[in-house]
C-alpha positions in Angstrom: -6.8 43.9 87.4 -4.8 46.7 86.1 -1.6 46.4 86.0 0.8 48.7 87.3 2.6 51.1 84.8 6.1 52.0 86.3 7.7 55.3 84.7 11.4 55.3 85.1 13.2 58.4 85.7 14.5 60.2 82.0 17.4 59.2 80.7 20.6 61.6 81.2 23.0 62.4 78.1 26.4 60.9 78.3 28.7 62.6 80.2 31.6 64.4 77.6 33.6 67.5 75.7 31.6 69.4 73.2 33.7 70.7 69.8 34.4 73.5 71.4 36.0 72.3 74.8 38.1 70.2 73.6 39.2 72.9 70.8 39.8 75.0 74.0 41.7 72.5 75.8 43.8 71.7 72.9 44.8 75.3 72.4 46.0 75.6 76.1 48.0 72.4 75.7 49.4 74.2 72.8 50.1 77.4 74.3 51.7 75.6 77.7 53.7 73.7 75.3 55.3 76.4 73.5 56.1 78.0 76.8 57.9 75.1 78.2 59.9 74.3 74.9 62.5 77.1 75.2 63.1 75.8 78.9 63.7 71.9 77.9 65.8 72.4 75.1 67.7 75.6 77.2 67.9 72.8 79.8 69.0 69.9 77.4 71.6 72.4 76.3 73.0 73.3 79.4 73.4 69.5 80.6 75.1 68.7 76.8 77.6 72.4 78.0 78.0 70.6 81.0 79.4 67.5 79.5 81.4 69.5 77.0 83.0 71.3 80.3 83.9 68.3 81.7 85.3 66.3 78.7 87.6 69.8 78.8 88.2 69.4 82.2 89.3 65.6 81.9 91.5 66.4 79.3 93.4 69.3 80.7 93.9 67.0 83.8 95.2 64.3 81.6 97.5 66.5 80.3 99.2 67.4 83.6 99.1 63.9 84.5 101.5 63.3 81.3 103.7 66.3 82.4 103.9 65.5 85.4 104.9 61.4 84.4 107.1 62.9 81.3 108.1 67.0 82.6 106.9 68.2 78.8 103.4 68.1 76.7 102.7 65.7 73.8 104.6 66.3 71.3 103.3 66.6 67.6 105.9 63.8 66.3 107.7 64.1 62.9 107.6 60.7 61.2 109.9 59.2 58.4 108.6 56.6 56.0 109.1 53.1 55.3 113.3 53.3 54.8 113.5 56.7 57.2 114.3 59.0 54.0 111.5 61.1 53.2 110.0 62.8 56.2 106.9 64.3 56.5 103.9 66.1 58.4 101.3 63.7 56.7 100.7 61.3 59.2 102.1 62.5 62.0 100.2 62.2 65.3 98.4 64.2 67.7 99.1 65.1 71.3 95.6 63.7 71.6 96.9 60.2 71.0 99.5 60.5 73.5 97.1 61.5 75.9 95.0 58.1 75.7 96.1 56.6 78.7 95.1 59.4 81.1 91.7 59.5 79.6 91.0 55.2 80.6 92.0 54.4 76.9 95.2 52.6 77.9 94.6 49.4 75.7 93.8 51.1 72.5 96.8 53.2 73.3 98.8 50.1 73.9 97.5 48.3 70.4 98.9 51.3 68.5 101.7 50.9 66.4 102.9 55.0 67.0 106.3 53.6 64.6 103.7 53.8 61.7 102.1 56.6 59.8 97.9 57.0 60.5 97.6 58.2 57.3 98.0 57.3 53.9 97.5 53.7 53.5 100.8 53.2 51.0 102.4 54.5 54.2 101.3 51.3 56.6 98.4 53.6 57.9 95.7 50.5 57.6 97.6 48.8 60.0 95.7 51.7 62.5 92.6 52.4 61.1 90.8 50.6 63.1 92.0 52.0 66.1 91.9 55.5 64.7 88.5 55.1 64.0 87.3 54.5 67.4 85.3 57.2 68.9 86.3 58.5 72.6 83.5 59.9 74.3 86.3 62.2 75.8 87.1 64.0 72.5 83.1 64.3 71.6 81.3 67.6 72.7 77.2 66.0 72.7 76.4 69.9 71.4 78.3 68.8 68.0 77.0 66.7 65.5 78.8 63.5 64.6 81.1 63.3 61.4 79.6 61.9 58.2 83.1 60.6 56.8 85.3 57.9 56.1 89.0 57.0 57.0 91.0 57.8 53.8 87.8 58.0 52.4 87.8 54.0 52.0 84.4 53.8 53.7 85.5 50.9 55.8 86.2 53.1 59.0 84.1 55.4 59.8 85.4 59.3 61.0 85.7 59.1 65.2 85.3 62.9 65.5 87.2 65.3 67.4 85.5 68.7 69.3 88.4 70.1 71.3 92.1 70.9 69.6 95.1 71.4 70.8 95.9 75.0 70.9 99.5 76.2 68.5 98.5 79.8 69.7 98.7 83.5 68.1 99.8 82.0 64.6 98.8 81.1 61.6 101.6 78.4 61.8 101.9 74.8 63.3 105.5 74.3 62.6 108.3 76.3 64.3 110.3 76.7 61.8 108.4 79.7 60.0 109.7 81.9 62.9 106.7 82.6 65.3 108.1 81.6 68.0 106.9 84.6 70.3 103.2 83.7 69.1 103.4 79.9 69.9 101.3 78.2 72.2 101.4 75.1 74.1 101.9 72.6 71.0 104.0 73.4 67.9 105.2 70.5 64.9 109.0 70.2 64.8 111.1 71.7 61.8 109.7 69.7 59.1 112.7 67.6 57.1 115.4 68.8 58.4 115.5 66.7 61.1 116.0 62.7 62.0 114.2 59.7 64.0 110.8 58.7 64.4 109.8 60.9 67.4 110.3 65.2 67.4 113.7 66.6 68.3 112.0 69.9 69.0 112.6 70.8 72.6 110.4 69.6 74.8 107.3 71.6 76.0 107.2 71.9 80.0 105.7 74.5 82.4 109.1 75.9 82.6 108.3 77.4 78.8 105.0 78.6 79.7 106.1 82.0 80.8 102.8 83.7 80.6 101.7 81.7 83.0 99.3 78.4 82.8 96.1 79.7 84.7 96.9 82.6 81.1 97.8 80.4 78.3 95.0 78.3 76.4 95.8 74.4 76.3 92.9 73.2 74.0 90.3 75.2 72.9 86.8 73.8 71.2 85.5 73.9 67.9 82.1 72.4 65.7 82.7 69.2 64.1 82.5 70.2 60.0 79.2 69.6 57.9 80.5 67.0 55.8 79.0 68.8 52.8 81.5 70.5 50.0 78.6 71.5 48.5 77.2 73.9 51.0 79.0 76.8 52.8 78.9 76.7 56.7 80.7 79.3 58.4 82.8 79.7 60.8 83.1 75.6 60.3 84.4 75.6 56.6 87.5 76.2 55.9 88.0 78.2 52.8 90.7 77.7 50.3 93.2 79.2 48.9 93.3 82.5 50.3 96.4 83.9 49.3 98.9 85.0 52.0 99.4 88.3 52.3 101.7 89.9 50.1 104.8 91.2 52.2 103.6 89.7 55.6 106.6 88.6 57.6 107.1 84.8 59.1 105.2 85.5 62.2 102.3 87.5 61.1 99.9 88.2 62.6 101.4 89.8 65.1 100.2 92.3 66.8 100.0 95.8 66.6 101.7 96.1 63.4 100.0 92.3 61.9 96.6 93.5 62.4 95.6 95.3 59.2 97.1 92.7 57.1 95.3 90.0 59.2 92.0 91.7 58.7 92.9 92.0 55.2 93.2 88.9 55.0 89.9 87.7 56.9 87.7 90.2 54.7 89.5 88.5 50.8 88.4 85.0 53.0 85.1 86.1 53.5 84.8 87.7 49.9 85.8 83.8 48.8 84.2 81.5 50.9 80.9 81.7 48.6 82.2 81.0 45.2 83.6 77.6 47.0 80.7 75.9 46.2 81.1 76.5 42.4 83.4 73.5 41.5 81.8 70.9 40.8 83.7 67.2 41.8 86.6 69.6 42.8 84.7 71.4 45.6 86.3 69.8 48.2 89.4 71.8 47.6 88.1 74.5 48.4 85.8 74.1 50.5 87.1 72.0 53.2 83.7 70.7 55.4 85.6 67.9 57.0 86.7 69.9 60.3 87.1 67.2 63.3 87.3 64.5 61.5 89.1 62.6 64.2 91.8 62.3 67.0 94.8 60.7 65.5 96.6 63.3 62.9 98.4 65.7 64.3 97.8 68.8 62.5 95.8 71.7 62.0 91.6 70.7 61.2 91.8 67.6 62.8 93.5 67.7 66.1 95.0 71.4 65.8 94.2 74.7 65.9 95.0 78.9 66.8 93.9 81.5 68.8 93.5 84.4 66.3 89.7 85.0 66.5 86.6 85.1 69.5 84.7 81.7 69.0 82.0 81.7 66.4 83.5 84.4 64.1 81.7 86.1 61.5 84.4 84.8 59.1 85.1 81.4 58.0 88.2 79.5 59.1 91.0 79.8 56.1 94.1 78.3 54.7 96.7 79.7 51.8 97.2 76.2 50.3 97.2 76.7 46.9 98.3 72.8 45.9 94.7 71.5 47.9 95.6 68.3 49.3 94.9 67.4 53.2 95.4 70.2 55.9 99.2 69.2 56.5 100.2 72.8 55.4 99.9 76.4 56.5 99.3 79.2 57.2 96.2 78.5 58.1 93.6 80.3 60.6 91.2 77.3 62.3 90.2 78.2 65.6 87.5 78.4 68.1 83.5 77.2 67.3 80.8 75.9 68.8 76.8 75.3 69.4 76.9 76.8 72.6 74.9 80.2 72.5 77.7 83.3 73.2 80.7 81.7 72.9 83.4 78.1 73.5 84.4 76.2 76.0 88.1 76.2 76.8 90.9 74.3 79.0 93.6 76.6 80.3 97.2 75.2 81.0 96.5 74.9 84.7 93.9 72.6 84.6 90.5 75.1 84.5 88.3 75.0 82.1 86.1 78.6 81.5 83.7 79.4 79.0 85.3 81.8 76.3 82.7 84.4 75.4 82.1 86.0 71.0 82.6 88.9 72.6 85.8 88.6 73.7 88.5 91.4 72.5 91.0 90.0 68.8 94.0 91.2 71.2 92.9 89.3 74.5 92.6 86.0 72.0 96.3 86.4 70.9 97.8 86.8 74.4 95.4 83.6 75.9 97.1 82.0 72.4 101.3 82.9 73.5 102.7 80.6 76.1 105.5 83.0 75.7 104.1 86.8 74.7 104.5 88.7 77.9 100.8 89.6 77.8 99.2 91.1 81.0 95.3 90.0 80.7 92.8 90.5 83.4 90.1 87.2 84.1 87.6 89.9 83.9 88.3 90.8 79.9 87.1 87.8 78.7 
């Protein structure tokens, strides 16, 4: 019997990519990802502007929420010392802190002791470190990196970082007493020692003062948090010191028309320093200051403070003619507007609004969004 010899049907090859499909598919996954790159991080950016906005926003309406509870702004307060004799601007603190308990931060307002210095620990400052080291949300633009520092450089407390200052206008000044009073903006320091008690005696700050008007006068204007890094140059974040202030310049320079040459003149001998800041060895640090935003407590200019002098993100770095070094509790000094935000900052106008501030904006339109008190006609559609 012969038995029956079934042939099954050939076998078929496993079903797959050749090399060279899946080279090809790979390359089109490549390709679509470089075309939708640009769009995520553009769209990651625009989300991180839109927080920045609104952390501008919240803060301007805190601030009319303490002028309308207290009919003035923050003041930058003087502080004595220990027995009340030696006064100083070391310390001091910010309209920032003041503005705590309009931005939901009412119990770390409440558990500062505002009777003590926040800096200098000799001074009591420890007392509020911990406190001032607290990072608020509020003050942090998400386009700006993070600080990399210390508290009194202890490294106990880490830096809380501040993105947004409060604006001291059209001068290179934060203390009224050098006679720009013309170029001030909405915050000023009081008359360094000459005067008594634990809070300012400078006259209060109200609408009534802000004679340009407050939908035209700058409130708080945004800048990049500092590298951190003495030993590299980052402009316009650094600030570069000491430029030497310009010999013959009056009180209130700049002021315009006849402060502008001697302002650029100054700007272009900054520029011409700011590399050979690097160059010091252990000592870089004074001069080139990379600690910019630092935090939210200190009232003065680099940490809480800053002018209107220059279009955000200047070619030139920020400056200061501080010739003794030390913190930024002197001036003149030029630290104003920065950011991450492609063409231009972010500000908060006295009214309330917040608009975006563009590079390209005209020196002279800066000044008169800087004076609360300058006269200046300006037109929405200049900047």
């Amino acid at each position: 019997m012969h038995r029956l010899i079934s042939r099954g049907a050939p076998s078929r090859r496993a079903a797959g990519f050749t090399l060279i499909e899946l080279l090809v598919v790979i390359a089109i996954i490549a390709v679509l990802i470089s075309l939708l790159l640009p769009a995520v991080q553009s769209a990651r950016e625009a989300a991180r502007r839109a927080q920045c906005t609104n952390n501008l926003k919240q803060l301007s309406l805190a601030l009319h929420n303490y002028i309308s509870t207290n009919d003035s702004v923050p003041p930058v307060a003087n502080l004595w010392f220990l027995n009340k004799t030696v006064a100083t601007t070391w310390g001091l603190w910010s309209p920032q802190s003041k503005l705590l308990p309009y931005l939901e931060q009412g119990p770390i307002y409440n558990a500062i002791n505002f009777n003590m210095v926040n800096k200098w620990t000799a001074g009591g400052a420890f007392i509020n470190h911990s406190l001032s080291a607290t990072r608020i949300s509020s003050f942090l633009c998400p386009s700006s990196p993070l600080p990399r520092g210390s508290i009194d450089c202890l490294a106990q407390f880490q830096d809380p970082g501040n993105n947004y200052f409060a604006s001291t206008g059209a001068t290179l000044h934060f203390e009224m007493y050098n006679g720009a009073n013309g170029l001030f903006g909405v915050y000023q320091a009081p008359l360094g020692t000459s005067e008594a008690g634990w809070e300012s005696a400078t006259p209060p700050i109200g609408i009534r003062d802000i004679t340009d008007g407050t939908s035209n006068t700058v409130a708080f204007g945004e800048w990049q948090t500092g590298d951190f890094d003495c030993n590299k140059l980052t402009v316009p974040s650094d600030v570069v010191n000491p430029v030497p202030y310009p010999s013959g310049a009056p009180s209130n320079f700049p002021a315009a028309p006849a402060g502008v040459q001697l302002f650029m003149n100054w700007l272009n001998q900054c520029a011409a320093t700011a590399p050979s800041t690097t160059g010091h060895g252990n000592t870089n640090w004074e001069y080139n200051m990379s600690y910019l935003g630092a935090s939210w407590d200190q009232g003065m200019f680099g940490y809480t403070l800053g002018n209107l002098l220059l279009p955000p993100n200047p070619r030139w770095p920020n400056c200061r003619a501080c010739s003794w070094y030390g913190d930024w509790d002197c001036d003149p000094e030029m630290i104003g507007l920065s950011s991450f935000h492609p063409g231009g900052a972010n500000v908060g106008f006295a009214d309330g609004s917040v608009r975006f501030l563009k590079s390209s904006t005209a020196m002279q339109i800066i000044w008169g969004l800087g004076t609360r008190a300058g006269g200046e006609v300006i037109s929405a559609d200049s900047y």
